[in-house]
C-alpha positions as protocol buffer text, in pm:
chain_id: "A"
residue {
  index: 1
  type: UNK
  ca { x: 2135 y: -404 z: 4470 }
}
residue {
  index: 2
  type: UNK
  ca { x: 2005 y: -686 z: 4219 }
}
residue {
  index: 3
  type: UNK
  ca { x: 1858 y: -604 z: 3904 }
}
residue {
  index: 4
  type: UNK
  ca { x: 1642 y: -821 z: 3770 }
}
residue {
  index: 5
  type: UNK
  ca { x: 1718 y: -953 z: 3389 }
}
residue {
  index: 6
  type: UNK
  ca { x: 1359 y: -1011 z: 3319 }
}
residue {
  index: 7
  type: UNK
  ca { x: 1272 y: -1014 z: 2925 }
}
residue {
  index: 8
  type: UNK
  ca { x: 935 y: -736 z: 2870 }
}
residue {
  index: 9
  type: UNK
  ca { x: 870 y: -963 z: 2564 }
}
residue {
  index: 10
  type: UNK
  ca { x: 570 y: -1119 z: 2729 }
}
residue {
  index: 11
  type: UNK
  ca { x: 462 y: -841 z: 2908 }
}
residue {
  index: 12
  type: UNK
  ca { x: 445 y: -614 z: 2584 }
}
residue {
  index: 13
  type: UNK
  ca { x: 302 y: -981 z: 2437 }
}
residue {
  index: 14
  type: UNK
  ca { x: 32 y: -950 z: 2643 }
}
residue {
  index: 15
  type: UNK
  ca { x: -55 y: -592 z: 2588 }
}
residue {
  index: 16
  type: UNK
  ca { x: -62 y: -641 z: 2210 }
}
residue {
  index: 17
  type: UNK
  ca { x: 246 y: -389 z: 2186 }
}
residue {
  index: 18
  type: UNK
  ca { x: 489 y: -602 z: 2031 }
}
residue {
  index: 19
  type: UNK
  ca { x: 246 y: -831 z: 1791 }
}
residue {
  index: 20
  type: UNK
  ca { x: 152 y: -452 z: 1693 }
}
residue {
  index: 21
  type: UNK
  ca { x: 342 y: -453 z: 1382 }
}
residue {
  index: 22
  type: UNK
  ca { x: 216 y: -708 z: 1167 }
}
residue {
  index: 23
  type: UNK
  ca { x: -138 y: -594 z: 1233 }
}
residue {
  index: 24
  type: UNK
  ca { x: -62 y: -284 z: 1162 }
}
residue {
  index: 25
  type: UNK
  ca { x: 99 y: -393 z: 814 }
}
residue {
  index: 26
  type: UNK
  ca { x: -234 y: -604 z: 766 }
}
residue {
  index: 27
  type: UNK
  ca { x: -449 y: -292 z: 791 }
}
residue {
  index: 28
  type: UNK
  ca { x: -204 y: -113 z: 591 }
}
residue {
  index: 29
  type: UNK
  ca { x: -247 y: -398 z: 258 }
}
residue {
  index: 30
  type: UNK
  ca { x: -613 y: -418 z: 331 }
}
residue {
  index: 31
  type: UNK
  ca { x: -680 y: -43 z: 312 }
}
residue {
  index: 32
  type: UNK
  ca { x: -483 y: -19 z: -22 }
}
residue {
  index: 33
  type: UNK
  ca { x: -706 y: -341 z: -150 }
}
residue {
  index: 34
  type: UNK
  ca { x: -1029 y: -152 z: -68 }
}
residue {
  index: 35
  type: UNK
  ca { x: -912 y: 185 z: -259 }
}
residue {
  index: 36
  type: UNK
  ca { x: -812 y: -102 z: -567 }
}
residue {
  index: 37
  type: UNK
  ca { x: -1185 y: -287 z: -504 }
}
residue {
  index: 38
  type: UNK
  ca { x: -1315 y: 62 z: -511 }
}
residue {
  index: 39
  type: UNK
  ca { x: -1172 y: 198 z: -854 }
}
residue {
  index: 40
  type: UNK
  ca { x: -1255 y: -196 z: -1004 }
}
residue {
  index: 41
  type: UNK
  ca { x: -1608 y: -97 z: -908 }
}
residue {
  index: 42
  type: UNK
  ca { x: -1610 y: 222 z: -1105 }
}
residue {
  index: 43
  type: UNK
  ca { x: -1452 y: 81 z: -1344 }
}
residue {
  index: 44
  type: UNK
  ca { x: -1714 y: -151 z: -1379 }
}
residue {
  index: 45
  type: UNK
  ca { x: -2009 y: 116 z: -1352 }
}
residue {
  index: 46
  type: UNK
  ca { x: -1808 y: 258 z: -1693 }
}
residue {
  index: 47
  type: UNK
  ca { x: -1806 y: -55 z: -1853 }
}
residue {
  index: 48
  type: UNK
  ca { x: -2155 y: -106 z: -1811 }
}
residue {
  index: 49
  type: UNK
  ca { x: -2199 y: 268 z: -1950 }
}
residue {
  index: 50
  type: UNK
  ca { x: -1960 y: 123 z: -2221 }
}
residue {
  index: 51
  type: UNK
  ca { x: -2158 y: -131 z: -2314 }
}
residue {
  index: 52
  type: UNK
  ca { x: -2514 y: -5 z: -2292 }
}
residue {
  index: 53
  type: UNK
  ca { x: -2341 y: 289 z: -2557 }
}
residue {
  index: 54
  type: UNK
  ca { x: -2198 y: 23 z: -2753 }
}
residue {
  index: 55
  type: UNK
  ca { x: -1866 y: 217 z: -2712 }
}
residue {
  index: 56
  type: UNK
  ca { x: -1599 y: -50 z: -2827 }
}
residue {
  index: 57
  type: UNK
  ca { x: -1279 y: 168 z: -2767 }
}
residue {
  index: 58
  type: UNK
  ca { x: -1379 y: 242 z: -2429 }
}
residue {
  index: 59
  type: UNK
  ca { x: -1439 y: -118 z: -2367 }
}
residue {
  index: 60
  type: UNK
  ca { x: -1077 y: -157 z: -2462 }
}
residue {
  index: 61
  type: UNK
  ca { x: -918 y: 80 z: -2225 }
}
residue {
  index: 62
  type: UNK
  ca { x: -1137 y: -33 z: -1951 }
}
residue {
  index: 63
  type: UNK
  ca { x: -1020 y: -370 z: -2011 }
}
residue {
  index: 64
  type: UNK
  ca { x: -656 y: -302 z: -1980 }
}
residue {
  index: 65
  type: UNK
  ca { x: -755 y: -73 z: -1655 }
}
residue {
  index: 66
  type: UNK
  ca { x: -863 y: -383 z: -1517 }
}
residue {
  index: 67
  type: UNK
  ca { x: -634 y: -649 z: -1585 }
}
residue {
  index: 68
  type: UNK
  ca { x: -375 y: -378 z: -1396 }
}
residue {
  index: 69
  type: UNK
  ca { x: -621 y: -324 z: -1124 }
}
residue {
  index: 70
  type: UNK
  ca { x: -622 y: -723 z: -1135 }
}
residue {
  index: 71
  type: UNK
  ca { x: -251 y: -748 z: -1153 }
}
residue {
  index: 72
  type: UNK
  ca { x: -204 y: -518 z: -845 }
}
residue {
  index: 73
  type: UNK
  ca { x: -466 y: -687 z: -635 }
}
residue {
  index: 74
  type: UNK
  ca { x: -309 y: -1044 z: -683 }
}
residue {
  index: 75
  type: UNK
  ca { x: 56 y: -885 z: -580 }
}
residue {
  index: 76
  type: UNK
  ca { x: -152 y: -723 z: -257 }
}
residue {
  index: 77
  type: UNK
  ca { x: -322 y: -1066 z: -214 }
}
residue {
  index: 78
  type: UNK
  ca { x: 20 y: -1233 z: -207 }
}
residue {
  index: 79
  type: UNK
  ca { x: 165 y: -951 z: 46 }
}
residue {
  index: 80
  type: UNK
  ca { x: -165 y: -1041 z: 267 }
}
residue {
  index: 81
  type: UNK
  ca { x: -79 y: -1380 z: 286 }
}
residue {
  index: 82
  type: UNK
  ca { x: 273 y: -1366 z: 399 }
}
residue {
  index: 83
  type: UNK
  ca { x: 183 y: -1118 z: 668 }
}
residue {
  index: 84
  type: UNK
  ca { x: -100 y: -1378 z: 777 }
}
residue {
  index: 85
  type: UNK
  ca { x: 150 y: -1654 z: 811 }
}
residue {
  index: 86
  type: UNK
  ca { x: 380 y: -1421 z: 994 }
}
residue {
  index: 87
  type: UNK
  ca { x: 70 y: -1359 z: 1208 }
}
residue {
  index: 88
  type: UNK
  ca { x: 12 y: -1745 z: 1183 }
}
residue {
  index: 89
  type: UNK
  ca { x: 331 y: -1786 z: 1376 }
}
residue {
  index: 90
  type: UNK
  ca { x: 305 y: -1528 z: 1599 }
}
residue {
  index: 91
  type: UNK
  ca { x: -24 y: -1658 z: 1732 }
}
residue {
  index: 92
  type: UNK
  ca { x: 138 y: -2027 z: 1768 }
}
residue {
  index: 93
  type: UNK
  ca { x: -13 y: -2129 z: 1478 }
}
residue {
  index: 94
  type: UNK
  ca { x: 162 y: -2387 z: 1195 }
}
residue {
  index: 95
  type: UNK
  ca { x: 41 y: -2181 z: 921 }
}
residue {
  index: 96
  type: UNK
  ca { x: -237 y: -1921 z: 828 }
}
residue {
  index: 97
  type: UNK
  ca { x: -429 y: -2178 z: 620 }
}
residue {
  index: 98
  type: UNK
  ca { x: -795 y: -2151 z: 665 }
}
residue {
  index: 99
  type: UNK
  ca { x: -705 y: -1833 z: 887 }
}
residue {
  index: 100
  type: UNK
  ca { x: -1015 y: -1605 z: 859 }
}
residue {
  index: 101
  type: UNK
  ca { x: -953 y: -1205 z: 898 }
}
residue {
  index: 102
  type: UNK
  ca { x: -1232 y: -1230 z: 1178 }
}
residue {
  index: 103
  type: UNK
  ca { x: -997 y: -1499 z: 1360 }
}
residue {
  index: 104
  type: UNK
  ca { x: -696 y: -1251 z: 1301 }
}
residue {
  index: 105
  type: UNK
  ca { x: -871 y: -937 z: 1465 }
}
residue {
  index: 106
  type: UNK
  ca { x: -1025 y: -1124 z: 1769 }
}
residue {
  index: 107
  type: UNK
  ca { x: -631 y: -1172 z: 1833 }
}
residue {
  index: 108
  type: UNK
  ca { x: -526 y: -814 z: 1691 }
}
residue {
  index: 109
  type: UNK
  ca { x: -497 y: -526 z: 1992 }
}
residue {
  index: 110
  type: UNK
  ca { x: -703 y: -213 z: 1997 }
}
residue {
  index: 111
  type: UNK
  ca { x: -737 y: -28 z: 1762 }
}
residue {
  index: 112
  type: UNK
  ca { x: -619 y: -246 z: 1478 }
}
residue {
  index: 113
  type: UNK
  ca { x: -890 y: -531 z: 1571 }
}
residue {
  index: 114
  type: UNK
  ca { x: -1144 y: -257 z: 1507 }
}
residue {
  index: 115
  type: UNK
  ca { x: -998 y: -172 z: 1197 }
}
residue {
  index: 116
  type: UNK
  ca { x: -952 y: -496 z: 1085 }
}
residue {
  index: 117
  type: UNK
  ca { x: -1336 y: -550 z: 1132 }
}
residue {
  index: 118
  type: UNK
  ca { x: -1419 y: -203 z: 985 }
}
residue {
  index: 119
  type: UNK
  ca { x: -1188 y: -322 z: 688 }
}
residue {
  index: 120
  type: UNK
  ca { x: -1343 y: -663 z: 645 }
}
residue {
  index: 121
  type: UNK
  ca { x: -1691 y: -541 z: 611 }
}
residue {
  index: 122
  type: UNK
  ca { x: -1622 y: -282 z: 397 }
}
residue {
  index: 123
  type: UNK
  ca { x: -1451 y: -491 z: 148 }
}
residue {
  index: 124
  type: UNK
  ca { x: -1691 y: -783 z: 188 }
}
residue {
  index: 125
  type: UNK
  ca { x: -1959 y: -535 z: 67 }
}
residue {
  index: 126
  type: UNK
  ca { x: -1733 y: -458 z: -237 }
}
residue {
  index: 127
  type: UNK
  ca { x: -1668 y: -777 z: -346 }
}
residue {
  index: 128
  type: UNK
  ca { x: -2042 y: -863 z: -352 }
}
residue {
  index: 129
  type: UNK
  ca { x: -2140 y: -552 z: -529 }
}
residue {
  index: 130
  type: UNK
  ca { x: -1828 y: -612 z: -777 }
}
residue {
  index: 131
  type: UNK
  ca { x: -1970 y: -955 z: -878 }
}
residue {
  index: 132
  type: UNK
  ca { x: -2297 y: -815 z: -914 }
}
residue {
  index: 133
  type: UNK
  ca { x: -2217 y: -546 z: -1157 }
}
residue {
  index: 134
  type: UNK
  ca { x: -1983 y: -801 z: -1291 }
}
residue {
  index: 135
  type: UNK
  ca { x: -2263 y: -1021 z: -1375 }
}
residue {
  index: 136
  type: UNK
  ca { x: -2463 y: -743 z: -1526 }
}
residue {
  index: 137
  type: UNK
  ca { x: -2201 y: -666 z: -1724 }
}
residue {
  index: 138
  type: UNK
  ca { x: -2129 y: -1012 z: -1817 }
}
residue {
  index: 139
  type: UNK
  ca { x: -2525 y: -1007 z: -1929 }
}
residue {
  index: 140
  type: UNK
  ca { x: -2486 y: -695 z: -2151 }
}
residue {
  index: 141
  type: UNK
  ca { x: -2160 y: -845 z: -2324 }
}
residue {
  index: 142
  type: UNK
  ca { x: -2302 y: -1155 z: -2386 }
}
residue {
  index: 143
  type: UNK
  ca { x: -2629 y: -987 z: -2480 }
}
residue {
  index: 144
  type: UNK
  ca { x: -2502 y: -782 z: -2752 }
}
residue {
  index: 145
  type: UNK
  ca { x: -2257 y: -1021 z: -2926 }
}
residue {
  index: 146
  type: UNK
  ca { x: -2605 y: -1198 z: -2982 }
}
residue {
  index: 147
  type: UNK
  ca { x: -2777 y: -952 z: -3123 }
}
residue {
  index: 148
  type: UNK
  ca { x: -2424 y: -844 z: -3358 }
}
residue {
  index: 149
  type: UNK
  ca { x: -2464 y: -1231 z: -3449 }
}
residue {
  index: 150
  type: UNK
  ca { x: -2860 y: -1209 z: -3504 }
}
residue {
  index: 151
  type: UNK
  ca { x: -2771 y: -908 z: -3764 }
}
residue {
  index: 152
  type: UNK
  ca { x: -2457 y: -1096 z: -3929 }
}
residue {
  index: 153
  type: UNK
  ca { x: -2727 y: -1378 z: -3975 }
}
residue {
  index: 154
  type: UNK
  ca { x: -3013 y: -1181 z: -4082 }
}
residue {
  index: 155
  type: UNK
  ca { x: -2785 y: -954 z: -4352 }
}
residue {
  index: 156
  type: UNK
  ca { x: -2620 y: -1281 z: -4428 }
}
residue {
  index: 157
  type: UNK
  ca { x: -2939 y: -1426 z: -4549 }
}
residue {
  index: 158
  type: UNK
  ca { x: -3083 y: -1143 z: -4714 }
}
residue {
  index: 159
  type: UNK
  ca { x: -2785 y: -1147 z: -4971 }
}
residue {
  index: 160
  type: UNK
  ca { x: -2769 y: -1553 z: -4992 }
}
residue {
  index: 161
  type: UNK
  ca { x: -3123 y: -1581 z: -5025 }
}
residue {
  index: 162
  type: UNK
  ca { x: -3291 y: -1300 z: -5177 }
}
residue {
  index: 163
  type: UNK
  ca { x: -3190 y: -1088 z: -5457 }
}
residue {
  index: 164
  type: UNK
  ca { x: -3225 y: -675 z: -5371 }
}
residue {
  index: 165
  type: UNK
  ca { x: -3360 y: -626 z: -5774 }
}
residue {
  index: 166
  type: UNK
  ca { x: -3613 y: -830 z: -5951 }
}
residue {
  index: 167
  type: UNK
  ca { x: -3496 y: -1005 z: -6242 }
}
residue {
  index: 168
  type: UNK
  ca { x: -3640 y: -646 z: -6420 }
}
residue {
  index: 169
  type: UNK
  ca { x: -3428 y: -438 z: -6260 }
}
residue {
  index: 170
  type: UNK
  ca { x: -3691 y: -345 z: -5980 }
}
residue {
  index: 171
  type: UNK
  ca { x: -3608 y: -290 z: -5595 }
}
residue {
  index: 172
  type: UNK
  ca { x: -3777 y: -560 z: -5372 }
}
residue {
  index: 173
  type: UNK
  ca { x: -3833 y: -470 z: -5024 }
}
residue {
  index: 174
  type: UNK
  ca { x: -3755 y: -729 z: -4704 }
}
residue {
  index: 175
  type: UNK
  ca { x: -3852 y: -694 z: -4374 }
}
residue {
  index: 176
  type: UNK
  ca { x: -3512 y: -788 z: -4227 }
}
residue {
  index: 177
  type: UNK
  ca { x: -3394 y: -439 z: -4108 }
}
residue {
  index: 178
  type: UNK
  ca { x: -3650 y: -398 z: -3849 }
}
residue {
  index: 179
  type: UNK
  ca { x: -3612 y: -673 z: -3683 }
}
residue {
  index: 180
  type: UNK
  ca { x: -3247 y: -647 z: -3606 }
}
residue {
  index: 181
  type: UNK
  ca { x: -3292 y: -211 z: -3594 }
}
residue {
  index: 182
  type: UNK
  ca { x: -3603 y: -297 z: -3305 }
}
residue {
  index: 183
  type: UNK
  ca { x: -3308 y: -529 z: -3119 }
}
residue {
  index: 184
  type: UNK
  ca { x: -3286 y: -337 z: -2785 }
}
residue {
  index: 185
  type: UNK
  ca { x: -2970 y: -382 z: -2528 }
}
């Protein structure tokens, strides 16, 4: 009796049962960068909560929340890419440059290519909402620095230019404090 020696490599290739692995792995980073996208977004809801209340120690904790959140996702983005160049090479590929996730499913066996899809989208959506309330955010900031500036100014030039007492010793009354107290954020 002869046996053949046959490798199952291409076989199990062709099945998606070896190449498997990596996918697998690629789902795994890009369901831990969704939970991280998702807690940046509520993060983001607070600061904006933060900011309409004026709430400066808040905005301080949230900060630091973020640059971790921020630290985590770059480490995640870096573990993404090396499994994409693994992937890269798997696929024949000299490297995973310009690689798009879409390109990577459309390769990726069942049921990883669906979750790779399900995974995109869902973090696609994320992102865009995260630059949105980012930009909000970003408006609010900026918004009431100004009007912190617009105060400075105005109770800067009530004491630089006009005196509270008349040269008598009587109170004189400026108009000043409503316009800053009317300021709305």
């Amino acid at each position: 009796m002869i046996v053949s020696c046959k490798s199952p490599r291409p076989a199990a290739l062709s099945q998606g049962l070896v190449m498997s692995s990596p996918y697998r792995g690629l789902v795994s980073i890009l369901e831990r960068e969704l939970e991280l996208h998702r807690r940046l977004a509520d993060l983001l809801d607070e600061e904006q909560r933060a900011l309409k209340g004026l709430d400066a120690e808040r905005l301080l904790v949230l900060a630091n929340e973020k640059d971790g959140l921020a630290l985590q996702l770059r480490a995640l983005d870096e573990s993404r890419r090396l499994l994409m160049e693994s992937i890269a090479s798997l696929l024949g590929r000299d490297g995973a440059e310009g690689m798009r996730l879409i390109e990577v499913a459309a390769q990726a066996p069942e049921p990883e290519a669906r979750e790779l899809m399900r995974l995109r989208d869902a973090l696609r959506e994320l992102v865009e909402t995260g630059e949105t309330r980012n930009t909000t955010n970003r408006y609010l900031a900026n918004h009431s620095l100004e009007t912190v500036r617009e105060a400075i100014r105005a109770l800067a030039q009530a004491d630089d230019i006009h005196k509270t007492y008349r040269p008598k010793g009587a109170l004189r009354a400026y108009r000043i404090a409503p316009q800053v107290v009317a300021r709305q954020v």
